[in-house]
C-alpha positions as CSV (number, residue, x, y, z in Angstrom):
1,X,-10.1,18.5,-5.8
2,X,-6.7,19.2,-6.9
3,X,-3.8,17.0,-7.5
4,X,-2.8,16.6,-4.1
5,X,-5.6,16.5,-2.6
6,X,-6.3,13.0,-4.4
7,X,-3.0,11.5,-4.2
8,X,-3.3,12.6,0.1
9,X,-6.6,10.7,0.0
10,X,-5.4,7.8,-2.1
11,X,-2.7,7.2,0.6
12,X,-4.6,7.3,3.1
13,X,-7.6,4.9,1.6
14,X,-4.8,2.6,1.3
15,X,-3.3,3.3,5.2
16,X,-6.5,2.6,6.2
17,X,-7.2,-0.8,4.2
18,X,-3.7,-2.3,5.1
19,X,-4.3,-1.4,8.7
20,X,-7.7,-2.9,8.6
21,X,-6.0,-6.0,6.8
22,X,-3.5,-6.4,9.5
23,X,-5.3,-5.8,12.4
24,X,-8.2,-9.0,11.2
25,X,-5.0,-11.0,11.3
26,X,-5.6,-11.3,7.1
27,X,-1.7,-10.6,6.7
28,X,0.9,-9.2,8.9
29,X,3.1,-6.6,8.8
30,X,5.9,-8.4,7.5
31,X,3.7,-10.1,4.5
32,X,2.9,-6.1,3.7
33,X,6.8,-4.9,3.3
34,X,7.5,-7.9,1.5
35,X,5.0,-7.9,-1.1
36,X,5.8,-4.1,-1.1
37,X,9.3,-4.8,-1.6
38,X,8.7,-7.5,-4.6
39,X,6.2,-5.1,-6.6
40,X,8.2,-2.0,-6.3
41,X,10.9,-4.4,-8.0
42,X,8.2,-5.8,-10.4
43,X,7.4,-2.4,-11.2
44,X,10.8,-1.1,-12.0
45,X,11.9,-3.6,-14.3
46,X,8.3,-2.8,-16.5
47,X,9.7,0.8,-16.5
């Protein structure tokens, strides 16, 4: 596997967990973007 091929896969794992997720009624779609939103912030302010 190459580079790409793992980071494709990875994205996709993850695609298919939060759809899962959503679909049981475990979160909604809503809950997803904003916990999204507040670790993308998280993550630029440990960078």
């Amino acid at each position: 596997c190459n580079t790409d091929e793992l980071i494709y896969s990875n994205m996709m794992q993850i695609e298919a967990i939060t759809s899962l997720l959503v679909k049981k009624g475990i979160i909604t779609k809503d809950e997803l973007q904003t916990e999204y939103k507040e670790f993308m912030k998280k993550a630029k302010r440990n960078s």
